[in-house]
C-alpha positions as CSV (number, residue, x, y, z in Angstrom):
1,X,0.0,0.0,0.0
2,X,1.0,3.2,-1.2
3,X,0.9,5.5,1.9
4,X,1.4,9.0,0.2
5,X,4.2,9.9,2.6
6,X,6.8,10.5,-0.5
7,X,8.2,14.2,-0.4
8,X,6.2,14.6,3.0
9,X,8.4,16.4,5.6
10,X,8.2,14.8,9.4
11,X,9.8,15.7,13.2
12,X,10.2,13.2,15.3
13,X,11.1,13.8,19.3
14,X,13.4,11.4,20.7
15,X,13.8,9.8,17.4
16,X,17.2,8.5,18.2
17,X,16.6,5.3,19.8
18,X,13.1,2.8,20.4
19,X,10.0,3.8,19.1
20,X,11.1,7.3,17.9
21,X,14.1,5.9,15.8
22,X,12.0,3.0,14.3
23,X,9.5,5.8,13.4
24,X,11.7,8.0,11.6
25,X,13.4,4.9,9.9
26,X,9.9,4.0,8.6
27,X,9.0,7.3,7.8
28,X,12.4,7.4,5.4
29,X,11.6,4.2,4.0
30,X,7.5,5.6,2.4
31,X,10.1,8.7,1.1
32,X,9.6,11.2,3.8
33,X,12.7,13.2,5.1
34,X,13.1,13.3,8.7
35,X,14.3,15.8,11.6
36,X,15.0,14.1,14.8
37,X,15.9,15.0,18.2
38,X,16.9,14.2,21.4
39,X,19.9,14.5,24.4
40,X,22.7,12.1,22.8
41,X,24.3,13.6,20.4
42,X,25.8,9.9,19.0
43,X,22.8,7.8,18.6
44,X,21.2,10.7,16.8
45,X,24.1,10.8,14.6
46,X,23.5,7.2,14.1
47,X,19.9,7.3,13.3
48,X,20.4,10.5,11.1
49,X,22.8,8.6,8.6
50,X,20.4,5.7,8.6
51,X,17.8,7.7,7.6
52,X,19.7,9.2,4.6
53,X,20.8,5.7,3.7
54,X,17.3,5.4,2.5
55,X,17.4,8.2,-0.2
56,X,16.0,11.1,2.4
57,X,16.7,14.3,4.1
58,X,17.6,14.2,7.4
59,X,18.2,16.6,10.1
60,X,19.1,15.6,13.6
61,X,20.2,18.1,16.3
62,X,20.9,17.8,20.0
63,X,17.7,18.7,22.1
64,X,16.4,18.7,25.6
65,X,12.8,19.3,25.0
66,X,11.9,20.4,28.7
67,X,14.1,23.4,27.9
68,X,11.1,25.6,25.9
69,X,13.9,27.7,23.9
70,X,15.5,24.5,23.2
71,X,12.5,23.1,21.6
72,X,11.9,26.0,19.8
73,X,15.3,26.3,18.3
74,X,15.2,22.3,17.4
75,X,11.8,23.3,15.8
76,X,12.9,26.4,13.7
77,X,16.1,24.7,12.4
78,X,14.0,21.1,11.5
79,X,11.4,23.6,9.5
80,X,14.2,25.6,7.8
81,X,15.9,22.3,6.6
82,X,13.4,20.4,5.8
83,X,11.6,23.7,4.0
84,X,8.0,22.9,5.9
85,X,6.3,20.4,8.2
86,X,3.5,17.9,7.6
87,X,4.1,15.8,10.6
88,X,4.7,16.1,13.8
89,X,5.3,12.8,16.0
90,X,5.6,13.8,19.7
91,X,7.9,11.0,21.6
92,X,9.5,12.1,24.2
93,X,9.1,10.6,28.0
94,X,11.0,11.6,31.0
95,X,9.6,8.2,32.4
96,X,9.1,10.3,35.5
97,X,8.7,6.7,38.3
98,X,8.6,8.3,41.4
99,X,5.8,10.1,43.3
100,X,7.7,13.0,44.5
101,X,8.7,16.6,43.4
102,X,11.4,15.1,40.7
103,X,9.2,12.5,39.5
104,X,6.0,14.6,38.9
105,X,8.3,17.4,37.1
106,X,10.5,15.5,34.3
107,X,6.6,13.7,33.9
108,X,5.2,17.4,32.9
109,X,8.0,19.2,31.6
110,X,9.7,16.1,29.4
111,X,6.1,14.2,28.6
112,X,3.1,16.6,28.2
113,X,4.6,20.7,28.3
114,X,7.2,18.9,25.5
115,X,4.1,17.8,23.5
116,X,2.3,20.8,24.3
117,X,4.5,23.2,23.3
118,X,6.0,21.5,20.0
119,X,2.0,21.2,19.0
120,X,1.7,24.8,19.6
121,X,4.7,25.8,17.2
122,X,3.5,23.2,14.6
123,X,-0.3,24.5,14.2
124,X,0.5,27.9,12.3
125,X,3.1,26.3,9.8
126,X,0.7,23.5,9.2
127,X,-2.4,25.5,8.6
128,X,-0.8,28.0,6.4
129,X,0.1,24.6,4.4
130,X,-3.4,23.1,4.1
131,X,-3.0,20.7,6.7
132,X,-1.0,18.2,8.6
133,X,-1.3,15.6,10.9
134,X,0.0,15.4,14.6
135,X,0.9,12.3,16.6
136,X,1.1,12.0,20.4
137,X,3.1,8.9,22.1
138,X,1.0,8.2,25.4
139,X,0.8,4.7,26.8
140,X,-1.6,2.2,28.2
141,X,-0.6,3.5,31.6
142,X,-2.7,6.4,31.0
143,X,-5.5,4.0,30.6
144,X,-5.3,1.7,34.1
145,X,-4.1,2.4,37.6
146,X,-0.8,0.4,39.0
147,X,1.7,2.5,37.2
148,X,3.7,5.5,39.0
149,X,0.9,8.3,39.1
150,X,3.3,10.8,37.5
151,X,3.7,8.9,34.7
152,X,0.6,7.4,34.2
153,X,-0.9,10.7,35.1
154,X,0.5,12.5,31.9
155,X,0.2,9.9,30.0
156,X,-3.6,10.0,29.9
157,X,-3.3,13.8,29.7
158,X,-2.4,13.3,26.1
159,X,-5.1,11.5,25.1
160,X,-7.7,14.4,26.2
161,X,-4.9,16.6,24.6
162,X,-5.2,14.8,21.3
163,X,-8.8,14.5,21.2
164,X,-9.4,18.1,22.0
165,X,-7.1,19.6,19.5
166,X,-8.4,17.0,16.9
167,X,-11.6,18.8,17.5
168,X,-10.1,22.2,17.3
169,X,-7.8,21.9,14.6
170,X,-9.9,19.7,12.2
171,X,-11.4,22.9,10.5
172,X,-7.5,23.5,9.6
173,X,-7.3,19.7,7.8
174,X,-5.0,19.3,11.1
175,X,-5.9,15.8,12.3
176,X,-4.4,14.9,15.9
177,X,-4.0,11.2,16.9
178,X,-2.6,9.3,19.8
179,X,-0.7,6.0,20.0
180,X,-0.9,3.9,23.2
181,X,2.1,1.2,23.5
182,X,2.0,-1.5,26.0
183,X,5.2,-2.9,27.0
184,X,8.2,-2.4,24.0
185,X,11.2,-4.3,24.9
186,X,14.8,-3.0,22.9
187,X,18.3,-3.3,23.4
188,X,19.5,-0.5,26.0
189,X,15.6,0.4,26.9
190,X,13.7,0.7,29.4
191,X,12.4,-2.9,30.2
192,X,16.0,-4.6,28.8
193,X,17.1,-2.1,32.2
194,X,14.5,-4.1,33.8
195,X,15.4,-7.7,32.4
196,X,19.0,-7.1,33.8
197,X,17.9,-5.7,37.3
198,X,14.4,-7.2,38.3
199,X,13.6,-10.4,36.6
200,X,10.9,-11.2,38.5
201,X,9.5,-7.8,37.5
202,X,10.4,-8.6,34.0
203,X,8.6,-12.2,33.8
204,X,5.8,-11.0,35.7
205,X,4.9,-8.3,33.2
206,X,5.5,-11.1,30.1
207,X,2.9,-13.2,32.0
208,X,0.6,-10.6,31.7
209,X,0.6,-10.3,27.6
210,X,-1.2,-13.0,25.8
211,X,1.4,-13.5,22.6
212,X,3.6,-14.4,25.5
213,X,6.3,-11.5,24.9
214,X,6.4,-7.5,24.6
215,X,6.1,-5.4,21.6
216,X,8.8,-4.9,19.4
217,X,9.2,-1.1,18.3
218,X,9.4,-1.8,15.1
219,X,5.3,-2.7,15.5
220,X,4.8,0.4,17.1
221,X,6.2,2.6,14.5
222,X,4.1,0.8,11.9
223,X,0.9,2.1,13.0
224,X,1.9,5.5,14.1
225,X,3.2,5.5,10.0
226,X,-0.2,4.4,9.1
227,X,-2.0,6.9,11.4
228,X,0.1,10.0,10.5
229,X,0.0,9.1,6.7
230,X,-2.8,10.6,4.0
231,X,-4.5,6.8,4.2
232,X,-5.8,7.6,7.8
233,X,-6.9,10.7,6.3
234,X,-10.8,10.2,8.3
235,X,-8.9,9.2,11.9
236,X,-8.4,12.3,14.1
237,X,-9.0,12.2,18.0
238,X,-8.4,8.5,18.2
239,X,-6.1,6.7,20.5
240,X,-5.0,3.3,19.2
241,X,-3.7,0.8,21.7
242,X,-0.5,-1.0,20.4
243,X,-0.2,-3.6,23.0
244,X,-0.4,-7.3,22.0
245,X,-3.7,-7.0,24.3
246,X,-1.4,-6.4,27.7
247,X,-4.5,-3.6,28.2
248,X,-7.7,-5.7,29.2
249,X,-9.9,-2.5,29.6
250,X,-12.8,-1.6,26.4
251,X,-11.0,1.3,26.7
């Protein structure tokens, strides 16, 4: 299928590693350049020559998205490179696991202001293009209680974000998605931290998934591809659970 993503111009936060690199690698691969960002400078590197490997522009700079000039700057330099912006995939987490002060902050600032504010600075250069389409990275911990309330907290934040500016933005042909992922294991993420440390922890959570293992990113990025690309042209204000059914909720 033909997703009509050739020439189309996409950011990506935290498109260095996991979900966010797979994206942008996926993204590349339908012909759509790609800006990425995050804090290593050498992964994004990386990523950034992988993604020109596949016959597309690429920008990649050096971000820390809690910083609001920071984001600002990544933004403005990812427009002026890429020449405009037709997608904007929001995947930066903080994975804020402690209810304190420190846990609650890199939750807002890294997770939802992050989000916030990059959709902000998006909506005028889209709109003045005829459209584009926004995608939000929550997680089923937004949907169920048991995870860290910090992070579970923001993480359902951004599905009433979504929804809300879907509805706002939709007389703007701006359509405003959000993808849910269940537990994605990867080399150097967060659950391969968890494998090595807590194993029990690990095992416990594996139980819990009826294919008997967690999601690959790879999977993931697929269907935020689909969902950000013209073929999901009539799906705005949806959240789609990727999650191998680890979320037992309707919703």
């Amino acid at each position: 299928m033909d997703l009509g993503l050739a020439g189309k111009n996409a950011i990506i936060t935290g498109g260095s590693k996991g979900i966010g690199r797979c994206t942008a690698l996926a993204l590349a691969a339908e012909g759509a350049n790609v800006a990425i960002c995050a804090r290593g400078q050498e992964a994004l590197d990386a990523t950034a020559e992988e993604i020109r490997a596949l016959g597309v522009q690429a920008h990649a700079a050096a971000c820390d998205v809690s910083d609001a000039g920071a984001l600002e700057k990544f933004l403005n330099g990812a427009r002026t490179a890429l020449g405009s912006v037709d997608i904007l995939v929001n995947n930066t987490s903080g994975f804020g696991m402690t209810d304190d002060e420190a846990g609650w902050k890199v939750s807002v600032d890294v997770d939802l202001m992050a989000t916030v504010r990059a959709t902000q600075q998006v909506i005028p250069w889209m709109s003045d293009a005829g459209g584009g389409s926004i995608v939000h990275i929550s997680s089923i911990s937004g949907l169920e209680p048991g995870s860290p309330p910090a992070y579970a907290a923001v993480k359902a934040a951004l599905f009433n974000h979504a929804k809300t500016m879907a509805q706002n933005l939709a007389p703007q042909n701006i359509r405003v998605n959000c993808v849910a992922p269940g537990s994605i294991f990867f080399e150097g993420g967060f659950w391969d931290m968890v494998k090595q440390g807590n194993r029990e922890m690990f095992d416990g959570v594996v139980a819990g998934i009826p294919y008997g293992r967690m999601g690959k990113p790879e999977e993931v990025a697929d269907t935020i591809v689909f969902v950000a690309s013209p073929r999901a042209n009539w799906v705005s204000g949806a959240t789609l659970v990727v999650d191998g059914v680890q979320h037992k909720g309707i919703y």
